[in-house]
Backbone atoms as SQL, in Angstrom:
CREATE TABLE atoms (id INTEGER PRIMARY KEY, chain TEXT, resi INTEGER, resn TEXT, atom TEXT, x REAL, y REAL, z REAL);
INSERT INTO atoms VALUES
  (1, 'A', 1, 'UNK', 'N', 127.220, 84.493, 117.950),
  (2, 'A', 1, 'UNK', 'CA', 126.090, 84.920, 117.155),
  (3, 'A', 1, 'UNK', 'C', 125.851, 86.414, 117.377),
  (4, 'A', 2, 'UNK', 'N', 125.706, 87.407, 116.125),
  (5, 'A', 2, 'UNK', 'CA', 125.542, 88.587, 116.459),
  (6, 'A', 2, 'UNK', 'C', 124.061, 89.358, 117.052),
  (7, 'A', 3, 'UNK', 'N', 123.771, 89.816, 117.739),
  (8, 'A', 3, 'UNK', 'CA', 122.787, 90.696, 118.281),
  (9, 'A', 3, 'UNK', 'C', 121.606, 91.156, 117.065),
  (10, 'A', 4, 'UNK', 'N', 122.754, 92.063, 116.224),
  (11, 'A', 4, 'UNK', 'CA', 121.935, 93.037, 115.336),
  (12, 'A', 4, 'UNK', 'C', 122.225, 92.533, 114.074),
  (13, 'A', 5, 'UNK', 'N', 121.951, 92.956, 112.875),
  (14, 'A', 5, 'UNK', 'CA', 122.576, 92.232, 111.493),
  (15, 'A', 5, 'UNK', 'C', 121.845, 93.145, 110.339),
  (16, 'A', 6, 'UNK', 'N', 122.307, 93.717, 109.832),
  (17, 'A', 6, 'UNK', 'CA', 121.733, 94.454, 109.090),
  (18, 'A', 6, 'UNK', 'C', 121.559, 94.255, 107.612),
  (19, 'A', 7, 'UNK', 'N', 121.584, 92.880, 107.425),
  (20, 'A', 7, 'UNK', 'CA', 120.983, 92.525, 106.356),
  (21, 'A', 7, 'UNK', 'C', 120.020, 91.177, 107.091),
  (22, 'A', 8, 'UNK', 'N', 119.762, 90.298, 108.207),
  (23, 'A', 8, 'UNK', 'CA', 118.987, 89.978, 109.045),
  (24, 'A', 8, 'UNK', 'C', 117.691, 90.377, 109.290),
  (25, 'A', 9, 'UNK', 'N', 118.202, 91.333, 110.379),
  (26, 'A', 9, 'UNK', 'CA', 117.586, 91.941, 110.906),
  (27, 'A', 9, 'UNK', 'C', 115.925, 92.616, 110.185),
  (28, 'A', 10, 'UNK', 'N', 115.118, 92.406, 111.107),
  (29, 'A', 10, 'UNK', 'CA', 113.499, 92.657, 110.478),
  (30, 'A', 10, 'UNK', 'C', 113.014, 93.972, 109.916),
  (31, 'A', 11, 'UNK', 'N', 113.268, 95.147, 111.420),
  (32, 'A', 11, 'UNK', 'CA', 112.882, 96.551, 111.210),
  (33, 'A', 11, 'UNK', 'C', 114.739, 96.861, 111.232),
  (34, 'A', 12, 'UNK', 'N', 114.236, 98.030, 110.668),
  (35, 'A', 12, 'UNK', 'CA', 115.472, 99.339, 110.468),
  (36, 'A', 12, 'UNK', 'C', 115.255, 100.347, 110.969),
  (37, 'A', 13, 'UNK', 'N', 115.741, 101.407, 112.121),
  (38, 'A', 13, 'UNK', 'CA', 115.425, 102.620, 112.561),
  (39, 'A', 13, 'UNK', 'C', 116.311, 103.721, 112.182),
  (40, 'A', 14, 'UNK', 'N', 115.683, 104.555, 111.475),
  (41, 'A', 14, 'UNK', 'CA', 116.772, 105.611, 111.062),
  (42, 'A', 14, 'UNK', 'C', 116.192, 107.081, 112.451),
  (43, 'A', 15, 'UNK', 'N', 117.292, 107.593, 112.271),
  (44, 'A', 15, 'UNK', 'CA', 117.331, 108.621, 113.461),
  (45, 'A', 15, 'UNK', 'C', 117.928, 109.649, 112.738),
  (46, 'A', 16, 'UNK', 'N', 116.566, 110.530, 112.199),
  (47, 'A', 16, 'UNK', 'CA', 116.792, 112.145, 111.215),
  (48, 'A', 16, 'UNK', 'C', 117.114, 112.998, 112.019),
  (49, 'A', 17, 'UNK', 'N', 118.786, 113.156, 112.133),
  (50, 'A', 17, 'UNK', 'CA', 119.375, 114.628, 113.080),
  (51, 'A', 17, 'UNK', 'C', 119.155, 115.709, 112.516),
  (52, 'A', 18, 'UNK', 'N', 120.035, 116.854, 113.645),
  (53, 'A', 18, 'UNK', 'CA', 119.910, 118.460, 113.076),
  (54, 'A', 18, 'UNK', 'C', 120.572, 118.515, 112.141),
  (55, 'A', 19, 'UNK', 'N', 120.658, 119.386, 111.393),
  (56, 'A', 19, 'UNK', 'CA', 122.014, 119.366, 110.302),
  (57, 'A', 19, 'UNK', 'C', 123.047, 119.621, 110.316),
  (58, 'A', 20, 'UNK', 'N', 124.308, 119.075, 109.332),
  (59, 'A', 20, 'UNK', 'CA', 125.302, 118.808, 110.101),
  (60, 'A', 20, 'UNK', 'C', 125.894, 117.670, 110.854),
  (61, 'A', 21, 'UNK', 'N', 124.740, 116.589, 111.247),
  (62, 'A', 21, 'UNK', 'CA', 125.381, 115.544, 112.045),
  (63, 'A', 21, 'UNK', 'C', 125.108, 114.369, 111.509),
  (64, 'A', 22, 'UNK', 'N', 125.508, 113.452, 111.796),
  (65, 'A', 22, 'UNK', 'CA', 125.513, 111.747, 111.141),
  (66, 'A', 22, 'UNK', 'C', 124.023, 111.742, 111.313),
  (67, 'A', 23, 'UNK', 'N', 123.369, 111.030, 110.722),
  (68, 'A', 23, 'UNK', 'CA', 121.880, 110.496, 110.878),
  (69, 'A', 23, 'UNK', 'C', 122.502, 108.786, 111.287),
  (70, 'A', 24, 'UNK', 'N', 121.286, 108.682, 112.568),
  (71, 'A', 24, 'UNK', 'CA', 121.869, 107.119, 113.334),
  (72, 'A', 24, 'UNK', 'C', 120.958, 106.179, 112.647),
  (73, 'A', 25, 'UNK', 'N', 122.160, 105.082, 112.429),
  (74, 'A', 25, 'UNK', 'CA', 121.254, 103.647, 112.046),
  (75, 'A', 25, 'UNK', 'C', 120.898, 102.303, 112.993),
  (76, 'A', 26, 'UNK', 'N', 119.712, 102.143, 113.456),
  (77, 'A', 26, 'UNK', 'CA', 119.747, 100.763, 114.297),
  (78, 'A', 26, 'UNK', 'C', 119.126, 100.090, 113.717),
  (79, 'A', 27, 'UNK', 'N', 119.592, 98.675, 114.207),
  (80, 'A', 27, 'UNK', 'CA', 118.814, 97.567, 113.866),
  (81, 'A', 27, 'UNK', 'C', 118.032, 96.521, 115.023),
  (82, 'A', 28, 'UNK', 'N', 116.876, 95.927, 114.571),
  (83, 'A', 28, 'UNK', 'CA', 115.911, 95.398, 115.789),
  (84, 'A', 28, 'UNK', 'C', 117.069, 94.258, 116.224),
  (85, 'A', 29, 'UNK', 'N', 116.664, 93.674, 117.121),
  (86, 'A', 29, 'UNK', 'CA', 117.839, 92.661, 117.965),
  (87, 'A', 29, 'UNK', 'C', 117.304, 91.085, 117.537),
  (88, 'A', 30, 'UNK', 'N', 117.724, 90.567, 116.744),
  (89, 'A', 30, 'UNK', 'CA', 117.305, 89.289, 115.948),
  (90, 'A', 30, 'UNK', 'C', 116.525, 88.338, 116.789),
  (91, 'A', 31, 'UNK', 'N', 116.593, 87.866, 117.868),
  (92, 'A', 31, 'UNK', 'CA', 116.260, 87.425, 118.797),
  (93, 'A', 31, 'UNK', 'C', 114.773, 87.722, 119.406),
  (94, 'A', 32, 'UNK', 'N', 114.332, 88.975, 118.948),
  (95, 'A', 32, 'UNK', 'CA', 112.918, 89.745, 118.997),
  (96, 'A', 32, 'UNK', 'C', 112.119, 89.753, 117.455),
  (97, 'A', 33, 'UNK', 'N', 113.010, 89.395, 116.999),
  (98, 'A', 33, 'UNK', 'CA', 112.302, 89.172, 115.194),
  (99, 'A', 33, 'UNK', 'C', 110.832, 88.296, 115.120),
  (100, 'A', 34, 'UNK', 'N', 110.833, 88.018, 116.090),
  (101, 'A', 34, 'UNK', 'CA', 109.443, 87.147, 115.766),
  (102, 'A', 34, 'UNK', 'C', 108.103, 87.854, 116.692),
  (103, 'A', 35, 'UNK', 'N', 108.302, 88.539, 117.149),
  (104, 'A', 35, 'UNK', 'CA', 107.567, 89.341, 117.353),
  (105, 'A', 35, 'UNK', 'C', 106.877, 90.152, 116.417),
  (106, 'A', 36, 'UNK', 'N', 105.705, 91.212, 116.822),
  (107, 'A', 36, 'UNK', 'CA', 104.740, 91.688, 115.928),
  (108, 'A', 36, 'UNK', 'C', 105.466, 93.299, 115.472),
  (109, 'A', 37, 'UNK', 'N', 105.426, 93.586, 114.554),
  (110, 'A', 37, 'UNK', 'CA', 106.191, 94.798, 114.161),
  (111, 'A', 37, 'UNK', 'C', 106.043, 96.150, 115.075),
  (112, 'A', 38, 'UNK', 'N', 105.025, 96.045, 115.794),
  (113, 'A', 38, 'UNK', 'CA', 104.164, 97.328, 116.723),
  (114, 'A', 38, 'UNK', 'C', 105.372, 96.975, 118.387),
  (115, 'A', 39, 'UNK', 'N', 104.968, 95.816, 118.369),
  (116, 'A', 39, 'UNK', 'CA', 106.408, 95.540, 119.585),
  (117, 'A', 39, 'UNK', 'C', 107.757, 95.510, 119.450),
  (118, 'A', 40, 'UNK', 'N', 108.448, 95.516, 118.184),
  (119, 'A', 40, 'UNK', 'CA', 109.712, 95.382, 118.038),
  (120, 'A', 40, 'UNK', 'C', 110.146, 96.996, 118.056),
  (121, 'A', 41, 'UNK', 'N', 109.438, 97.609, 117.156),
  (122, 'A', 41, 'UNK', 'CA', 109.195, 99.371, 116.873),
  (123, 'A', 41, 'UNK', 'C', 109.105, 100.282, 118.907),
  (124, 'A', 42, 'UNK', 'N', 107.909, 99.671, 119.629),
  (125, 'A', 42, 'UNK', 'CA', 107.991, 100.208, 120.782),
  (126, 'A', 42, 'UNK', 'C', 109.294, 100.146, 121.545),
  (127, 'A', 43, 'UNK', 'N', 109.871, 98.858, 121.712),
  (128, 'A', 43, 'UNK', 'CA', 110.950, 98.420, 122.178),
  (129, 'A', 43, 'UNK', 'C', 111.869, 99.026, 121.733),
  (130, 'A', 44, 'UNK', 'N', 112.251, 99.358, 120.489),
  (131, 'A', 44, 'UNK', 'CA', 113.294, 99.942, 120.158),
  (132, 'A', 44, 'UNK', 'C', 113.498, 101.816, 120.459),
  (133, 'A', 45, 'UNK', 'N', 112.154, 102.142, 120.273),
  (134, 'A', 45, 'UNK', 'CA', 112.111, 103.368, 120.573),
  (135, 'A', 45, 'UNK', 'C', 111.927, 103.472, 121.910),
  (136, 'A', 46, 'UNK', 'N', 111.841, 102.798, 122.856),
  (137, 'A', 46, 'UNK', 'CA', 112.247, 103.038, 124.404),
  (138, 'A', 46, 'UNK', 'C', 113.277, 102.888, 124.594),
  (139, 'A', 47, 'UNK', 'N', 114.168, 101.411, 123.735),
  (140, 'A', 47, 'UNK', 'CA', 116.002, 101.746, 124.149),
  (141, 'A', 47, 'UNK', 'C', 116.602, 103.270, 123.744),
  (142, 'A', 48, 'UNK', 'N', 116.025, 103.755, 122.724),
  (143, 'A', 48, 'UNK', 'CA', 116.307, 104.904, 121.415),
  (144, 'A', 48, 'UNK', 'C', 116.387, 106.374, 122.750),
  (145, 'A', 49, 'UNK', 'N', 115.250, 106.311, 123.389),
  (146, 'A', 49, 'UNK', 'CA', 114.628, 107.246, 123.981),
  (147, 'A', 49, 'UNK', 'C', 115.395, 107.487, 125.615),
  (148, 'A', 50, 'UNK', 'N', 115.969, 106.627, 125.803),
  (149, 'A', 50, 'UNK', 'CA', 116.999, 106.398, 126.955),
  (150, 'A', 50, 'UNK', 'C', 118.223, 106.552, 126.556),
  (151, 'A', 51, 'UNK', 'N', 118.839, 107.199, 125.149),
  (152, 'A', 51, 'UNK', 'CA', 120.170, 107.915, 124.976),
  (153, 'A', 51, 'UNK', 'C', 120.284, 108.981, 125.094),
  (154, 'A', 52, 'UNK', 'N', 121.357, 109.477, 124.586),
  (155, 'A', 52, 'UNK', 'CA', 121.811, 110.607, 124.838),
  (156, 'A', 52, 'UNK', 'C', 121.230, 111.422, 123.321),
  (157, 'A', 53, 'UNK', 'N', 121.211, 110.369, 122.390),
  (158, 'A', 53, 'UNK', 'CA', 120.860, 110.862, 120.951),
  (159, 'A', 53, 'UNK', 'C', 119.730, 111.477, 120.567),
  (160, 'A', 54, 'UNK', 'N', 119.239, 111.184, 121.753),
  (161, 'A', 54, 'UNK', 'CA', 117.087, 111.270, 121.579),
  (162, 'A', 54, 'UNK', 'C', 117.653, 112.889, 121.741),
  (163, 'A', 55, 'UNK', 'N', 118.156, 113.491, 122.144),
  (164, 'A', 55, 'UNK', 'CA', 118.510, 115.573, 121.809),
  (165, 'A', 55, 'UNK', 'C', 118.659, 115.686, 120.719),
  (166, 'A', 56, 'UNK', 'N', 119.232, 115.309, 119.934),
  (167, 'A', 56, 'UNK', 'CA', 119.733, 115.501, 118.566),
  (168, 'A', 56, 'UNK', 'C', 119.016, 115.238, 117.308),
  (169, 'A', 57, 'UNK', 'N', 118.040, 114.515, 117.495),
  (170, 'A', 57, 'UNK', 'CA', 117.201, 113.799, 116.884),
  (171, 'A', 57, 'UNK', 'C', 115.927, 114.566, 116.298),
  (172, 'A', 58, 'UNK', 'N', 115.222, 114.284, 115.003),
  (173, 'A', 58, 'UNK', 'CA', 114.509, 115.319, 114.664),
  (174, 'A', 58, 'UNK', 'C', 113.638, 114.184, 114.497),
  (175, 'A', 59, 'UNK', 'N', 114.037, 113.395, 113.627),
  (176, 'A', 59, 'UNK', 'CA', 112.609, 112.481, 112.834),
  (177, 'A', 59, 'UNK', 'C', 113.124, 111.287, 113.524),
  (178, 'A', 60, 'UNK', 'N', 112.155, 110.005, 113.825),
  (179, 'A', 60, 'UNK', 'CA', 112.526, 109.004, 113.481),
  (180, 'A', 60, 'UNK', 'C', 111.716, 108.290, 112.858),
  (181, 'A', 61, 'UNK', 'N', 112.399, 106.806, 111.962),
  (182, 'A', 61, 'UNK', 'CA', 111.862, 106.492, 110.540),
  (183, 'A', 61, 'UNK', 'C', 112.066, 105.147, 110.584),
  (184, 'A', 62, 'UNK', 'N', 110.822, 104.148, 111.160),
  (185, 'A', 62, 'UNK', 'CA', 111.111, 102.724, 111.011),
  (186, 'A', 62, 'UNK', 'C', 110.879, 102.115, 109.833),
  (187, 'A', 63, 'UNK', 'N', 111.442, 100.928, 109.390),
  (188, 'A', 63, 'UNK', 'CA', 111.319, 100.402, 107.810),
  (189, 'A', 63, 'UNK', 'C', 111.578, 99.137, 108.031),
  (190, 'A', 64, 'UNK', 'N', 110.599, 98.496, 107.428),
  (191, 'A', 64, 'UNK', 'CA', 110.289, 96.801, 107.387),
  (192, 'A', 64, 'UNK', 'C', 111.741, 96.913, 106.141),
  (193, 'A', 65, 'UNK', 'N', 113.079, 95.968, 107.321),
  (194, 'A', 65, 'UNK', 'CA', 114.097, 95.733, 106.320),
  (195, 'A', 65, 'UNK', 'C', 114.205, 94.388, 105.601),
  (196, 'A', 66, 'UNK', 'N', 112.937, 93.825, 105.739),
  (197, 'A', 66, 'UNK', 'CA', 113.442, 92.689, 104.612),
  (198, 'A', 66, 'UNK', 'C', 112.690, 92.870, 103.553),
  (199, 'A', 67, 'UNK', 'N', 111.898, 93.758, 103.356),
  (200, 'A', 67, 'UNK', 'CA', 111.131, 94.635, 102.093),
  (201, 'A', 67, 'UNK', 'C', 111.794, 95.783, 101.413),
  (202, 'A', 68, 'UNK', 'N', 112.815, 95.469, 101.012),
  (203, 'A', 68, 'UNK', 'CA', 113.656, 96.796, 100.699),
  (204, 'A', 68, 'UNK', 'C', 112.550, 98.111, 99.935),
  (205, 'A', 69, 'UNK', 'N', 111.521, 97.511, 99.154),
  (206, 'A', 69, 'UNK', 'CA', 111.028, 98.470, 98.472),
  (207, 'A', 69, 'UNK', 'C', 109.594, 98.948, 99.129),
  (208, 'A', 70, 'UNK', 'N', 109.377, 97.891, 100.088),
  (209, 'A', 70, 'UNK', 'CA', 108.351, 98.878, 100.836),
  (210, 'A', 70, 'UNK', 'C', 108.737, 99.983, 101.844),
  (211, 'A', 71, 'UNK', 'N', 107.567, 100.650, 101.829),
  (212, 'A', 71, 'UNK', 'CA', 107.548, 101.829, 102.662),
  (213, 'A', 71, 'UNK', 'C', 107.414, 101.718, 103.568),
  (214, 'A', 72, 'UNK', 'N', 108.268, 103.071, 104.479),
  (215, 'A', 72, 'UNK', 'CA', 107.853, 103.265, 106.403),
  (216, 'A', 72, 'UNK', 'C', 106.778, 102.701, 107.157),
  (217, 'A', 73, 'UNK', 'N', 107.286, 101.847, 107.727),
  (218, 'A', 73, 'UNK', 'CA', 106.241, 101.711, 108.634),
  (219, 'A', 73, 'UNK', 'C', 105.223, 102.609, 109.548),
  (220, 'A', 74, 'UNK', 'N', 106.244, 103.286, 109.922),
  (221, 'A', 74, 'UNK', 'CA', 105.937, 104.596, 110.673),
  (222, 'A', 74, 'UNK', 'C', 107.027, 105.854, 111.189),
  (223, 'A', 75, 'UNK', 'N', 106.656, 106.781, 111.432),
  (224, 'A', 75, 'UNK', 'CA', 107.522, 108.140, 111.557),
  (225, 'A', 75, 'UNK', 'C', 106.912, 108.423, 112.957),
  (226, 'A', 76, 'UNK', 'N', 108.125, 109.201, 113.743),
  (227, 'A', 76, 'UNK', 'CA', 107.952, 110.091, 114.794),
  (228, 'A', 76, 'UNK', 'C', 108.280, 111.065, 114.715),
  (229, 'A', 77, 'UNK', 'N', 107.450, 112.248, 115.873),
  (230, 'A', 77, 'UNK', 'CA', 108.747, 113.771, 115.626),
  (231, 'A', 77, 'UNK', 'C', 108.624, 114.319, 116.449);
């Protein structure tokens, strides 16, 4: 059974780099999906925040992914 799934999966985290570089895509860990969107979002941005990527990183941009047409949940910067 996979971890992440990105058509699954609840939230979506996009990670807005400098320019020039890939912008990163994660997905919440299915297994935490039932949790409240404010805890899946913290959690992820503490794994997020313990890489190496968190330098590179300008924005980040969570999105309720089983709402394709709703909007951000929330932004960091």
């Amino acid at each position: 059974m996979p971890v992440f799934c990105s058509v699954k999966s609840r939230i979506k985290m996009i990670a807005l780099t400098k320019p020039g570089l890939p912008n990163i895509i994660w997905f919440s860990i299915l297994s935490h999906d039932h949790k409240p969107e404010e805890k899946i979002i913290a959690g992820m941005l503490r794994r997020f925040q313990a890489t190496k990527d968190i330098n590179i990183t300008q924005v980040i941009q969570f999105y309720d992914n089983q709402e394709k047409k709703r909007p951000k949940i929330v932004e960091y910067r």
